[in-house]
N, C-alpha and C positions, 0 to 999 in steps of 0.2 A: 503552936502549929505554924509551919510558912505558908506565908505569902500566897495566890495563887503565880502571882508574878516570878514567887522564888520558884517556884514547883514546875514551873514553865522554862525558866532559864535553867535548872539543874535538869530537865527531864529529854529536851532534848538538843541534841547536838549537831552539830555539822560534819559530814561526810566527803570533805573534796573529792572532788574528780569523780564521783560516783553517780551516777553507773554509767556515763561519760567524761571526758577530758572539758574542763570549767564548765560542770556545776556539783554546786556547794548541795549535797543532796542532806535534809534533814530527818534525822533519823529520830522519831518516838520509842523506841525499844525500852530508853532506860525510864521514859515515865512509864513505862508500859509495865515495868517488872516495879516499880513502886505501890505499893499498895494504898497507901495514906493518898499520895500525892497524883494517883489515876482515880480515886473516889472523888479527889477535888474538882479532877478535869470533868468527870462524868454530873457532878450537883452542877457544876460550872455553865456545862452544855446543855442541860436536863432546864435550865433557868429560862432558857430560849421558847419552850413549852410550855410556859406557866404564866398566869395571868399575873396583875400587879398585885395580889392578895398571893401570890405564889400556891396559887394551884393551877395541874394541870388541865392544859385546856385543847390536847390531839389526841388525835384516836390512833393511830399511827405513827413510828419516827423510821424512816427511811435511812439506814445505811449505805452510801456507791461503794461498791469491790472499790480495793480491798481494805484497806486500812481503815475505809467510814463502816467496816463492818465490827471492825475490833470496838470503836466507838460508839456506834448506833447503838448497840443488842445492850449494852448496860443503860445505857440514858432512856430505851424504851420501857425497863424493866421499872430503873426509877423514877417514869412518868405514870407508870399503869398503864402502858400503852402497849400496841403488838407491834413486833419487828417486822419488815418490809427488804429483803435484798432487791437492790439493781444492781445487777449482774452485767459482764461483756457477754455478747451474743456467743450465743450457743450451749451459755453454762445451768439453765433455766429447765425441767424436763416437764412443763406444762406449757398449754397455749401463755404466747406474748405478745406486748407489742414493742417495736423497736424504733430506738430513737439514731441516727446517725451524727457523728458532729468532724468538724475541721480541726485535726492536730498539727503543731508546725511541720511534721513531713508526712501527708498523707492522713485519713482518715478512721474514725471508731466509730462501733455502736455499742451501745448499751441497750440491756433489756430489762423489763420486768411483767410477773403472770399478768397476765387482763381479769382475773379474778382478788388480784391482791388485793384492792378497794372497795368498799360500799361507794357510789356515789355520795358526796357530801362528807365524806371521812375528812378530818381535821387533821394535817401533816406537818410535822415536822423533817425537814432533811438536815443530815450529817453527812458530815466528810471530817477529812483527815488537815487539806490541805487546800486553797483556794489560789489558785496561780491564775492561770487564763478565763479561766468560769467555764469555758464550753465544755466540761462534763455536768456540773451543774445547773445549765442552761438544759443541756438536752433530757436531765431526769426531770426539771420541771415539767419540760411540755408529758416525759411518760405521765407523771403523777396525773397535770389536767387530763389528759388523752381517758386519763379513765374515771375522770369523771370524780375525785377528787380537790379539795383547795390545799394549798401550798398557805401556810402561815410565818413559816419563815426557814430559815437555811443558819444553819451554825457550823463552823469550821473549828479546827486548833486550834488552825497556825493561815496565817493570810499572809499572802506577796505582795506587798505593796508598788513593787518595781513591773508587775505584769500585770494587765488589763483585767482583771476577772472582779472585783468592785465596781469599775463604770459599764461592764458589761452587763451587770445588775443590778444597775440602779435604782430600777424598780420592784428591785424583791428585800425582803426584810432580810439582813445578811448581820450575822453576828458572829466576829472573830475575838476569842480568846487571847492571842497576841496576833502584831503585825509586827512583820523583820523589813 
């Protein structure tokens, strides 16, 4: 069996110029069509949820649109846990509440239902990619906001070259690789 290291350098690639002129955008597709090598990333992420006897220990794993959705819904399945979307506003068709944040040109918000949580529910969040953290920041405060804890955050793939690690340096942040 490889590596998850190998499984991580074969799975994804670099995209120049996409989907502007310099930047290297990274694409997951081909670990994505891997089957071997996308159940490693998923035990991989699923690890973030589990105690040091490796059992799970959330009641919830939180996927952000879109790509933390392709990743969330299996790592919640191989917690025992329920899946949770944050969604961009307006994609949600129950009550929400909304979180807004700072993009380098202009502003987002993201959502998620106000019933998605029990109070006291034990969360795990996913994503895809950890660049600036301000969509990650602003799904924390959704999660507290409803009266949930945040146990930790797992990414892929993390940018080391952009703020989004000391932007959360107080939250439990665990990256599969850093480029």
């Amino acid at each position: 069996m490889r590596s998850l290291e190998q499984v991580l350098a074969d799975g994804i690639r670099d995209i120049p110029d996409y989907p502007q002129a310099g930047v290297v955008f990274k694409d997951i597709t081909p670990l994505l069509a891997d089957h071997t090598g996308f159940g490693q990333v998923v035990e991989a992420l699923a690890a973030a949820g589990k105690d040091d006897d490796g059992r799970p220990v959330v009641d919830k794993v939180v996927g952000i649109e879109a790509r933390g959705f392709i990743l969330a819904a299996p790592v919640a399945l191989a917690l025992g846990a329920g899946f949770v979307p944050v969604r961009k506003k307006g994609k949600l068709p129950a009550a929400t509440y909304e979180e807004s944040y700072a993009l380098e040109y202009g502003e987002a918000t993201i959502e998620v239902h106000q019933d998605a949580f029990t109070p006291g529910d034990r969360v795990l969040v996913i994503d895809d990619v950890l660049a600036t953290g301000g969509t990650v920041e602003a799904c924390l405060r959704l999660i507290r906001r409803c009266g949930a804890e945040v146990l930790g955050t797992a990414v892929l793939l993390e940018l080391s070259f952009l703020p989004g690690r000391k932007r959360l340096e107080s939250e439990a942040v665990t990256a599969l690789v850093t480029v």
